[in-house]
C-alpha positions in Angstrom: -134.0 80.7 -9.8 -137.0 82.7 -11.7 -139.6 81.2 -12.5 -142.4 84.2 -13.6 -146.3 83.9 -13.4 -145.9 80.4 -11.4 -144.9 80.6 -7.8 -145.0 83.2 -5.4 -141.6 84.8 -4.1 -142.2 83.4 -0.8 -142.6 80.0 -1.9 -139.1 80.8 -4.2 -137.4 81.7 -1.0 -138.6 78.4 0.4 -137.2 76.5 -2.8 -134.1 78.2 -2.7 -133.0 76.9 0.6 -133.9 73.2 -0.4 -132.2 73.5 -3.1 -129.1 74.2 -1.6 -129.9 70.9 0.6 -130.2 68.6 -1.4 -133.1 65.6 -1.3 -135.7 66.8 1.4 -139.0 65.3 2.5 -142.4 66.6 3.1 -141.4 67.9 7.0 -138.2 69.8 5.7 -140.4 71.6 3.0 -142.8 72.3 5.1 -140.4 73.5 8.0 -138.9 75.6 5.0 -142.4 77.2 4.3 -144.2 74.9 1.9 -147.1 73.0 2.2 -148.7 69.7 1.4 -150.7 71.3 -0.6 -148.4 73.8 -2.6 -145.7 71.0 -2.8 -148.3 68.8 -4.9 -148.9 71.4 -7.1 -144.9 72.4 -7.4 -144.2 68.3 -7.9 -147.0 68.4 -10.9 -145.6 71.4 -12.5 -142.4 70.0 -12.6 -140.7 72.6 -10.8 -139.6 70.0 -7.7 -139.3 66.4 -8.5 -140.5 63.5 -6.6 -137.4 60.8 -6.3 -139.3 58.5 -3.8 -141.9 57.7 -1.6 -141.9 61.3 0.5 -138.7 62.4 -1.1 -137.9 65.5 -3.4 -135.5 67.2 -5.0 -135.0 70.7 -6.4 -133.9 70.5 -10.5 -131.3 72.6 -9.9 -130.0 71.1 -6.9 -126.0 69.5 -7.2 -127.6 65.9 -7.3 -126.3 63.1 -9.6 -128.8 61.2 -11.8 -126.7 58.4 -10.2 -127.6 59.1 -6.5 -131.5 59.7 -7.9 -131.9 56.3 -8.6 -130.3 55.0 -5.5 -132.8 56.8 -3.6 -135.9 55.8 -5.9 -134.4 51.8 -5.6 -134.6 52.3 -2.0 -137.6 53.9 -1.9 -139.2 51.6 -4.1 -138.0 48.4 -2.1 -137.4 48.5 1.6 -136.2 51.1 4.4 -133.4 48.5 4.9 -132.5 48.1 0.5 -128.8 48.4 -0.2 -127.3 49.7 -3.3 -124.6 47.1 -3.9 -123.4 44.7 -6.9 -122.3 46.3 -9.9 -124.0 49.5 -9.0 -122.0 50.0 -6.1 -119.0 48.7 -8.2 -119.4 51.7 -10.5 -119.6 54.0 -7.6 -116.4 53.3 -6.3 -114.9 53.4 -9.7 -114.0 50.1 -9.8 -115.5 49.2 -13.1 -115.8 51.7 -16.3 -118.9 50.8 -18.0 -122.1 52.2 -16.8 -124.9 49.8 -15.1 -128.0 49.4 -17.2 -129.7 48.9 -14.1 -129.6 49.3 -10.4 -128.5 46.6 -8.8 -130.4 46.6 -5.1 -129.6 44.0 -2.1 -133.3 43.4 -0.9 -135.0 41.4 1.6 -136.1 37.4 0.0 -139.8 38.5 -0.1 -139.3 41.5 -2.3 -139.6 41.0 -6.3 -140.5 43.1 -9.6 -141.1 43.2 -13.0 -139.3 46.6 -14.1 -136.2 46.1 -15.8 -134.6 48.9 -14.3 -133.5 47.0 -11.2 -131.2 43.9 -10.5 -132.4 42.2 -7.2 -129.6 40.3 -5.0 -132.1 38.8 -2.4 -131.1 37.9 1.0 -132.9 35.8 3.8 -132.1 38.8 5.7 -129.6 41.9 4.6 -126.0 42.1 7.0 -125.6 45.2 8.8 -122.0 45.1 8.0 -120.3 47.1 6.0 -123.4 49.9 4.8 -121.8 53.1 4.4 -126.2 55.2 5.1 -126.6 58.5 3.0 -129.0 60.4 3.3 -132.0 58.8 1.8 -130.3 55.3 0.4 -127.9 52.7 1.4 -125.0 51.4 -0.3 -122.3 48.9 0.9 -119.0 50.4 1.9 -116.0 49.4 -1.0 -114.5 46.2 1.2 -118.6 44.9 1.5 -118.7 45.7 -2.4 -115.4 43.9 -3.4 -115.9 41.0 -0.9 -119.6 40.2 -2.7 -118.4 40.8 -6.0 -116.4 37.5 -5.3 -119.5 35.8 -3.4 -122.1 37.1 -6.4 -119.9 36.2 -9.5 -122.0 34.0 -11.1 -124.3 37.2 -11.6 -121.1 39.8 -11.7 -118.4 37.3 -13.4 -115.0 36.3 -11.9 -113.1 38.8 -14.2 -115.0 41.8 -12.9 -114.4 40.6 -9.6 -110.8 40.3 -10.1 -110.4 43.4 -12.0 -112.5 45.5 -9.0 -110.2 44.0 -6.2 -107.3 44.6 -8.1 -108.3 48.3 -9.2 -109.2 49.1 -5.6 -105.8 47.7 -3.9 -103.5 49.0 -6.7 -105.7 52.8 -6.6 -105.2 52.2 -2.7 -108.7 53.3 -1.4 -108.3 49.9 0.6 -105.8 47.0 1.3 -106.1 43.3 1.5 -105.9 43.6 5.7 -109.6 45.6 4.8 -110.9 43.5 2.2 -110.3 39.7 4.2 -111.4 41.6 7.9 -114.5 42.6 5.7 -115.1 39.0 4.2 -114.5 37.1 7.8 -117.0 39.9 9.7 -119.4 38.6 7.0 -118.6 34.9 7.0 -117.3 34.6 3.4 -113.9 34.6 4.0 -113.5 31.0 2.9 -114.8 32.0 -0.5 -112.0 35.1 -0.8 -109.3 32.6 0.5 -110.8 30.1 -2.8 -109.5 33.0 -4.8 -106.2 33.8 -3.0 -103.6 33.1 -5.1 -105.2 34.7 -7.9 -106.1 37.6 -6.4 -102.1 37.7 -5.7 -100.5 36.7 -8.7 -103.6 39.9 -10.4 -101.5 42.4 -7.5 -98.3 41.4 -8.5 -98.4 41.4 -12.5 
């Protein structure tokens, strides 16, 4: 990276190295030779961009758009927001078409006006079943199958079935997984509802 007339090569040395790591907050920048100061300056030039509360990322770092706006969603909400639903869904692969929005599992209290996100709120989020990245939260593939079936008046039946069936088929889980996942989060009745479909979808 070159950027002429605009930052000095020490502080290029010092984006360099977070570039190469990825999202990084105000400590690691500064640990890495930047300071508050010059890292406001750098954020309003656009030559690092600001993802979240405290959180930054070099343009040219190997960052998804995707994982950008799991971090701002859980940024934005809560310490404890999950990426889940059909975001999740569409992380895993499980469904083809893009999310409009994020779709973030946030605590009851929390609500907003921009379009951009899908709240799923809880009286308080499970613990089960979050894989934590660095930055954001997401459930785990068995926690994102299981709620697709417990949310599918907001996801739909079909999507459901189709991400199950996808998942088991693909084998990046089993049915042992999925119904160990539902019972550790006390939905398992509602999977068991949907048994024999979710059999007759594996066997066709």
């Amino acid at each position: 990276m070159k950027i002429e007339n605009k930052i000095t090569n020490t502080t290029e040395q010092a984006l360099n190295k977070l570039k190469d790591q990825g999202f990084f907050g105000v400590s690691e920048a500064f640990e890495a030779g930047i300071s508050n100061a010059t890292l406001s300056r750098l954020t309003a030039k656009d030559i690092v961009i600001r993802v979240g509360h405290g959180v930054y990322i070099h343009p040219e770092s190997n960052i998804s758009p995707e994982e950008q706006d799991y971090v701002r969603a859980c940024s934005k909400f809560s310490p404890d927001a999950v990426i889940g639903g059909i975001s999740a869904l569409f992380h895993y692969h499980l469904v083809e078409q893009v999310p409009q929005v994020i779709w973030v599992i946030v605590p009851q209290n929390k609500q907003t006006r921009d379009k951009f996100y899908r709240l799923i709120r809880v009286k308080s989020i499970k613990k089960i079943g979050i894989d934590k990245h660095k930055h954001f939260n997401i459930t785990n593939i068995e926690r994102t199958i299981v709620e697709a079936f417990v949310y599918e008046n907001k996801i739909g039946m079909r999507t459901a079935m189709g991400a199950i069936t996808k998942a088991i088929k693909e084998k990046k889980t089993d049915l042992n997984k999925v119904m160990k996942m539902a019972r550790d989060l006390g939905y398992d009745n509602i999977i068991k509802k949907h048994w024999e479909s979710i059999i007759g979808a594996l066997q066709g």
